[in-house]
N, C-alpha and C positions, 0 to 999 in steps of 0.2 A: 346313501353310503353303501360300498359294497359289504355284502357279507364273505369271508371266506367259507369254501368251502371244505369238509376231510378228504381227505381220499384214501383210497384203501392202497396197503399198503405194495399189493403188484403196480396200480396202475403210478405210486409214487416212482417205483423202481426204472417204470416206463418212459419217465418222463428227464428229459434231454438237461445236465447240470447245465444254467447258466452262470457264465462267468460272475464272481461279485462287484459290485462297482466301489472302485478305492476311492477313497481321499485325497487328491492329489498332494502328493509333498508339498509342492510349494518351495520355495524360494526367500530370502529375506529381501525387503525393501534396501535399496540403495540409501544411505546415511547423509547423501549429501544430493541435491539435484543437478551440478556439474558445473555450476559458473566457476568459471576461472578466479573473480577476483574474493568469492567467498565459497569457496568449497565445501565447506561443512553446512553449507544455510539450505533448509530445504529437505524435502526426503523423495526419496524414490518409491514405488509398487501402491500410491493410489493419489486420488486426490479427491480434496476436500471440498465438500459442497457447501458446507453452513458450519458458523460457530454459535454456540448458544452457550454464551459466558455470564457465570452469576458470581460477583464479586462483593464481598466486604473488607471495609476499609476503614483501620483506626488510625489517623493522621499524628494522632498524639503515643503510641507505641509504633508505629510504620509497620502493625502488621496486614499482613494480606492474609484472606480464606478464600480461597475457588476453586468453582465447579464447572467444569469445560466439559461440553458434550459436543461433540463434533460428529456432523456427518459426514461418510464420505462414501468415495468406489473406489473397489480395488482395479490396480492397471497388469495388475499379473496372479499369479496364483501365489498368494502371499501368507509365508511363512511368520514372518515378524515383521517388525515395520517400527520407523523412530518417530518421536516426534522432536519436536526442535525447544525445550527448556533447561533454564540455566538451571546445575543443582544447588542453589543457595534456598531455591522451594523446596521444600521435601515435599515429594508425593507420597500422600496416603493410602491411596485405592489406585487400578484401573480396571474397568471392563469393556468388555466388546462382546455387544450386543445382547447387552443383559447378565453374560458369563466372566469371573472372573479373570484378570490375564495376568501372568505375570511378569512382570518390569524391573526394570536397570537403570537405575541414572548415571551418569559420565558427562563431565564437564557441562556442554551443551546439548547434550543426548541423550530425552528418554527414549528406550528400547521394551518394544511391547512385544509380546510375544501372546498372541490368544491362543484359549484351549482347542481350538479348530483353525485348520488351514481357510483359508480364506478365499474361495473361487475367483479368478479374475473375471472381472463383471459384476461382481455381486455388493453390494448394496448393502453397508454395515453403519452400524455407530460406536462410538467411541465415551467413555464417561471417565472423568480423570478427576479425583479430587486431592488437592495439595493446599499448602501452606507456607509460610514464613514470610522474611524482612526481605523484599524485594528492592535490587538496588539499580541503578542505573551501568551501562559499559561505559568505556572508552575506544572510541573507532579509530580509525587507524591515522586519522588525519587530527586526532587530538579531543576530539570532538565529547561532549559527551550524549550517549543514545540511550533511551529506552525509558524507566520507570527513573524519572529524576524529581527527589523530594525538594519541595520548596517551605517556607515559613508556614504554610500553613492548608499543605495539600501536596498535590504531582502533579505536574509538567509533563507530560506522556508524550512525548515525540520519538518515533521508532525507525528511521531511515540510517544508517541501511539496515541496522541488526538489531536494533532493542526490541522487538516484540518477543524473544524469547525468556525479557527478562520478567513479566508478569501472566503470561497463559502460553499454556503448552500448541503447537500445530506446523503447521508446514510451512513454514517462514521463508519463503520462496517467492518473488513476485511472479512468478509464474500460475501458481496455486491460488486462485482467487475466489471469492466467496463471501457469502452473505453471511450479516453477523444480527445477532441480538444480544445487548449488555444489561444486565440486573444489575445494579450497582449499589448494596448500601454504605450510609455513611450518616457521621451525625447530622445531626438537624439542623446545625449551622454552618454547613458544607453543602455544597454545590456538586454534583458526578454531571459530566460533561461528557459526552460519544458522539459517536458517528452517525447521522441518518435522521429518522424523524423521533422525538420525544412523543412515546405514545401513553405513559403510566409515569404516576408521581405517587408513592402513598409513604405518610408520616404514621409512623407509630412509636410509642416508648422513646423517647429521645431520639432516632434516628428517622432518617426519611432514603427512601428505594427508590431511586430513578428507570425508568426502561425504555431503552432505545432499541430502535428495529431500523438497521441498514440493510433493503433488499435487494439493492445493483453491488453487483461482483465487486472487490474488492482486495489489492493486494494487503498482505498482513501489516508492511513497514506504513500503510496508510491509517490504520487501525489507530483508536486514541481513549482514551479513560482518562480524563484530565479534575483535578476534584482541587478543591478552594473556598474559599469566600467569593462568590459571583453573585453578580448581579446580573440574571439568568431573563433573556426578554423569548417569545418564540409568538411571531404576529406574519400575515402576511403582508407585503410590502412590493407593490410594483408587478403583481403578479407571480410573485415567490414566495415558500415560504421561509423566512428568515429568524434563524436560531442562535442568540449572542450569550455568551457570557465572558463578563467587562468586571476583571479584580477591582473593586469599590476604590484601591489605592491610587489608580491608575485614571488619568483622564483620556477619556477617548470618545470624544462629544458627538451623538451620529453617528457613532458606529454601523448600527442598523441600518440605516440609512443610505449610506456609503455603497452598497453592495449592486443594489438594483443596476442604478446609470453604468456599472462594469460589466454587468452580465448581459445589459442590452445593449451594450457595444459589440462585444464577445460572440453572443449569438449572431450579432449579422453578419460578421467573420466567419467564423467558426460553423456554426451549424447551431440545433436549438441546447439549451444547458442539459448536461448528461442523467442530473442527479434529482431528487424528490425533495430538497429541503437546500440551505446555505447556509453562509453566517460564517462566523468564526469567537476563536476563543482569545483574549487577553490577560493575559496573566502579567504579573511583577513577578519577573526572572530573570533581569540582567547579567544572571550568570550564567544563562545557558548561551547567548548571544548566535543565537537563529532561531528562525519563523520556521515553519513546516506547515506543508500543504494537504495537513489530515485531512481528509476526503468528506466532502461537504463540509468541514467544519474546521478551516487552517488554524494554527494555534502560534500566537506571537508574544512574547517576551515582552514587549512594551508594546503601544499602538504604533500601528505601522502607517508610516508614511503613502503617499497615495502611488509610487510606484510599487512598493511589498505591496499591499492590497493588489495589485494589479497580479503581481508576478503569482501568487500565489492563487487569485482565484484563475487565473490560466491554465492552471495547474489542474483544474478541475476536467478541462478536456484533455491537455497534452503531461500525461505521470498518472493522472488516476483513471479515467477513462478509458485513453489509450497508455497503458502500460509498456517500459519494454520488455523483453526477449533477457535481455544479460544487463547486470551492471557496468559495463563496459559501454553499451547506446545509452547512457545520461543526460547525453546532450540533446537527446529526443523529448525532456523532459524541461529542465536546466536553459537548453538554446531558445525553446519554442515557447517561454514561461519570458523568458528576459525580453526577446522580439515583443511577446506582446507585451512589455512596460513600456518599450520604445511607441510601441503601436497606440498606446492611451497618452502618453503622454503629447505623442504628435497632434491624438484628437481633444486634448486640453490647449492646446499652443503652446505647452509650455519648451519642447523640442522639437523637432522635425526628425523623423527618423532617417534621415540622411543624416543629419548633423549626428546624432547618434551614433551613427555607422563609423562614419570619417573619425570622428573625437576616439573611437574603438583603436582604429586602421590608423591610428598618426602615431603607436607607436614605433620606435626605433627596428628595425628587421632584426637587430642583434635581442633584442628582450628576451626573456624567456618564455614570455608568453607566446610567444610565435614556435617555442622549439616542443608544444605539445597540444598534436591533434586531437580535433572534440571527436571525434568516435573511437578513441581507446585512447582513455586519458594516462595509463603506461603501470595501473595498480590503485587500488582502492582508497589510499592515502591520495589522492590527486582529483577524486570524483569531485567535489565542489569547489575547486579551485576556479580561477579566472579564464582558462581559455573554454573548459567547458561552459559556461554560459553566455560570457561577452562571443567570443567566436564562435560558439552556436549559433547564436544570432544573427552573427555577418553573416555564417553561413546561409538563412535564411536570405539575408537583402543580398545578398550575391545573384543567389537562386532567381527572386524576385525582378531582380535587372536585367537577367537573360530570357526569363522567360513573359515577362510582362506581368501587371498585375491580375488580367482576369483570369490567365492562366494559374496564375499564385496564389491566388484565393480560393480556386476551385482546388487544388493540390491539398489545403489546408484541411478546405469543408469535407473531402474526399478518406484524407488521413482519419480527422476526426471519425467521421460517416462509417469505413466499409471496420473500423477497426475498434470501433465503439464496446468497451466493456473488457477487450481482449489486451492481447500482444502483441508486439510487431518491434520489429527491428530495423538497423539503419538500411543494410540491404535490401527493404521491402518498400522504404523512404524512398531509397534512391528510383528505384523499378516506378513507385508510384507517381514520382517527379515527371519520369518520361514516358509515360503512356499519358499520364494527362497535357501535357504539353506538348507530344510530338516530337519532341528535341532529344539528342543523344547527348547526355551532362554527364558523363564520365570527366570526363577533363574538370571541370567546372569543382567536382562531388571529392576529385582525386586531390584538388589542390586546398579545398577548406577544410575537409575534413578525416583524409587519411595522409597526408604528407606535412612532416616538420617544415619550417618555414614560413617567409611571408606572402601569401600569393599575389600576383601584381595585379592590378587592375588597368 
């Protein structure tokens, strides 16, 4: 350690003021991160490296308690900064990095403001404790998303908006990040996440699950699902395989089910993205769709063997490779359905021509021909029919022009160079023709940015 030394007080007089070094002001984070079709999802001036979510949960009052510490980096010299939750929680507390901050909630925006500006570069954490009756939205397409209670737990499916309905963060699929979930709940409840199940412990009537997802992850992928399960986690084929199957619900094999898709997949595709599998089954008929939570899809009844297909797809093309905007869905949507087509060819049970054709024999006049899969035309239209069926043609289109070695290396390549990240339809296209050779403007401009039928 140095010691200071005195000085006397001529040679202090002698010596030259330097300037003081300020604080820089800083700036507030942007409140939304700029997609056209959800402007408020998301924040601006940092991004999130880890969530480490510990959550309690009484199924019989629906309340919630949690404690979100998030890490992240600032992207500018940051004055405030939001995060992205509903205010039906009330938040308790926030600090950053150790210090208290003070906060604002508004509609879907908490507003953090810490005692210090925040260096862009710099390497902070975030500690958020809140509470209340967490309820599920309504999207725009009717849907319901996010924290949706069932008879005897929650359905946690959060695409495109619901993660902001149960922990606070940057609800952006752009913002990706690794998560860890503490979950208690009583003892004859089941807490269900993402990644690998590394802790179980039972005390006093309830029992703490702990899950540890370490590959990147967008938020709407994110799941907390709790029930009565019958909870299996063995390896299986070379994977390892994590189910839980509501006791009400018949779903024989489940576990089972999983391997012969992903070693179809992987020959396609490239090797599987993820550390664990499986999926979750619930009795939710009233939610009526499946979601492709990230290593661990979660379906409303057992799903037939094309769902199973579509959704462990999903595992390369939406969770893996993520896009860029809600607007490229059918990067997700298209490349999820082709491969149901694609299993189903390799069961006999279709030929994916026949697939194609059975798509393509609607009438020119349909409406489904009057809306292109790379801008489905507004948020209320993302899961509609041309984004996925015509995704998919778009694929066997592609496919027919450019040959299959060339088509399967575009896929392995997609997967490969964009693994974990972003990418969008523009970077699809670019990547179509440097691996092929071929200049598929024409091809790229007739399936998937112009209304109508393209002719073949």
């Amino acid at each position: 350690m140095k010691r200071l030394v005195a000085l006397t007080a001529a040679a202090f007089l002698s010596l030259p003021l330097a300037p003081a070094i300020a604080t820089p002001a800083g700036t507030p984070g942007a409140p939304g991160a700029g997609d056209p079709y959800f402007p408020g999802q998301g924040n601006g001036g940092y991004d999130a490296a880890r969530y480490d979510l510990t959550l309690d949960y009484d199924p019989s009052s629906g309340r919630l308690s949690g404690l979100a510490r998030i890490s992240a980096r600032a992207t500018q010299a940051l004055s405030r900064f939001n995060l992205d939750l509903v205010d039906t929680l009330t938040v308790r507390s926030v600090t950053v990095d150790g210090r208290r901050a003070t906060h604002a909630q508004s509609g879907s925006e908490l507003v953090v403001t810490p005692a210090r500006t925040l260096r862009r570069g710099r390497d902070f954490s975030i500690t958020v404790r809140y509470d209340g009756l967490p309820a599920h939205v309504i999207d725009p397409d009717g849907s319901m998303d996010g924290w949706i209670k069932t008879g005897d737990g929650v359905f946690n499916a959060n695409e495109p908006q619901g993660a902001m309905t149960w922990y606070p963060g940057n609800h952006h699929m752009t913002d990706k990040a690794a998560y860890r979930f503490t979950v208690t709940v009583p003892r004859d409840r089941v807490a269900v996440a993402n990644g690998d199940l590394v802790a179980k412990v039972s005390k006093g009537g309830r029992t703490t699950y702990v899950w540890n997802s370490r590959e990147p992850m967008a938020s709407y992928l994110a799941t907390v699902s709790i029930g009565r399960f019958d909870l299996t986690d063995r390896r299986i084929g070379g994977y390892r395989v994590t189910t839980a199957v509501d006791p009400t619900v018949q779903a024989p094999g489940f576990p089972e089910r999983h391997p012969p898709v992903l070693d179809f997949f992987t020959g396609l595709f490239g090797p599987y993205p993820f550390s664990s599998t499986g999926g979750i089954v619930d009795n939710a008929p009233e939610v009526g769709y499946a979601l492709e939570t990230q290593t661990r899809p979660i379906y409303p009844r057992a799903p037939s063997e094309s769902l199973l297909a579509h959704e462990l797809a999903h595992q390369w093309f939406g969770n893996s490779v993520t896009p860029t905007l809600w607007r490229d869905i059918w990067l997700n949507e298209g490349f999820a359905t082709y491969s149901e087509w694609l299993w189903a060819d390799k069961l006999g049970t279709q030929t994916v021509q026949a697939a194609f054709d059975e798509a393509y024999a609607r009438p020119a006049e349909d409406e489904f021909w009057q809306s292109p899969p790379a801008d489905p035309g507004g948020p209320e239209n993302l899961f509609h029919a041309p984004v996925y069926d015509r995704g998919a043609m778009t694929l066997h289109a592609l496919r027919l022009e450019v040959g299959d070695d060339a088509f399967f290396a575009i896929l392995r390549a997609w997967a490969g160079r964009h693994k974990y990240g972003n990418a969008d339809t523009a970077a699809f296209v670019a990547l179509s023709e440097r691996v092929s050779g071929e200049q598929l403007d024409t091809l790229f401009d007739a399936w998937l940015f112009k209304p109508g039928k393209p002719a073949m």
